[in-house]
C-alpha positions in Angstrom: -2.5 2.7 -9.2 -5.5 0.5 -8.4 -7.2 0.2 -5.1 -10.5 -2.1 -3.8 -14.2 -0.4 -4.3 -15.9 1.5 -2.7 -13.8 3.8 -5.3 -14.9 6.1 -8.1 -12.2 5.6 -10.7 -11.2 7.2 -12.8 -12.8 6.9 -16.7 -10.2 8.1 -18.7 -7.6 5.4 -17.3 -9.8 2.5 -18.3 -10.3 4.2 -21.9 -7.2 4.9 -22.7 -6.0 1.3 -22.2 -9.3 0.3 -24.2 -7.8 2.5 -26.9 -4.2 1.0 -26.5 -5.2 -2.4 -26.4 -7.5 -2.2 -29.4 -5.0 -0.2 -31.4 -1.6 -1.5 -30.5 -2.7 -5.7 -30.4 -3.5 -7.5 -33.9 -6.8 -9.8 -34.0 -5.0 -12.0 -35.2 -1.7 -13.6 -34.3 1.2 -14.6 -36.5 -0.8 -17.9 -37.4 -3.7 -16.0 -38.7 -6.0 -16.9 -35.5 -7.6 -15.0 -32.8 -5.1 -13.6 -30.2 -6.3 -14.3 -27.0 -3.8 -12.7 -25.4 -5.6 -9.5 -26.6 -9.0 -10.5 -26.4 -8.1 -11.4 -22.3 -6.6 -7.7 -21.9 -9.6 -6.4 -23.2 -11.9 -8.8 -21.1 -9.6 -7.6 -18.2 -9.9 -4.1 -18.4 -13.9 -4.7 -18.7 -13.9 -6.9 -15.8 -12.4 -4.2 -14.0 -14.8 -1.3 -14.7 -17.4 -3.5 -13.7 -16.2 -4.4 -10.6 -17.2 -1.1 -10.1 -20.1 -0.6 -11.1 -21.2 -3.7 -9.5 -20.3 -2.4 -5.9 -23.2 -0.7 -3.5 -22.0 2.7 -2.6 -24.0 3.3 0.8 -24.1 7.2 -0.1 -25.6 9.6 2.3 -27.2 12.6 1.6 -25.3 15.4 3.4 -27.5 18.6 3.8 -24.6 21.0 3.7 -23.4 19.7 0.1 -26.9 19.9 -1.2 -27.1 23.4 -0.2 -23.9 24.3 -1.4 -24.4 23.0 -5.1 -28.0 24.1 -5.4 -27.0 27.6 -3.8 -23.2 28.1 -5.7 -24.0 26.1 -9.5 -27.5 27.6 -10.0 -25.5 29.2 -12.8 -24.2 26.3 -14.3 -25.1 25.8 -18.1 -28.2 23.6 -18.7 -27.5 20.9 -21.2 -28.8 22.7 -24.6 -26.4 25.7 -23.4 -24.2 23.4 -23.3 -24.6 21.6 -26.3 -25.2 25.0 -28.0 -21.8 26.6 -26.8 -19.8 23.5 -28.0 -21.4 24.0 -31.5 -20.4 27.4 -31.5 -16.7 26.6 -31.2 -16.5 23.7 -32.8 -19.7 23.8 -35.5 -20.3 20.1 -37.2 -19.7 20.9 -40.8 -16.3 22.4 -39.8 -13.2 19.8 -41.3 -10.5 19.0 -39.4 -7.0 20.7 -40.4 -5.3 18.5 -42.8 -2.4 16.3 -40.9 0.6 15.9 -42.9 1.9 12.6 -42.6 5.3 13.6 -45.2 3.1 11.5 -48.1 
């Protein structure tokens, strides 16, 4: 569902039709030329994310929030934890499982 900005969207929407888009829609049409009809549901899709990033949100800083978040996620992982916990379940030199594709 879309609606006007002020809005945070969300991300994953605008990917995923990125991804189907890109995937699903040949370059090229039957004729061998560009396909614009893919090339304006890309453009689209763009325009739309930056609608949204082109909008002013007139944010206010709310006291009670900032206390909240500084007082309840002073645990939170810093980035490197972060980045060091992902490596530990998922290290880089680990290979994917082999898909079957019945080849």
């Amino acid at each position: 569902k879309r609606c006007d900005p002020p809005c945070v969207p969300y991300v994953g929407v605008y990917l995923a039709d990125l991804i189907s888009i890109e995937e699903g829609v040949q370059n090229l049409n039957s004729n061998g030329l560009i396909n614009f009809a893919k090339m304006r549901m890309l453009a689209h899709t763009i325009l739309e994310i930056r609608l949204y990033q082109q909008t002013y949100y007139d944010l206010k800083v709310v006291p009670d929030v900032v206390k909240h978040i500084l007082v309840n996620c002073s645990n939170a992982l810093c980035e490197d934890k972060i980045f060091e916990r992902s490596y530990t379940l998922e290290p880089r030199n680990q290979r994917s499982p082999a898909i079957d594709h019945g080849v």
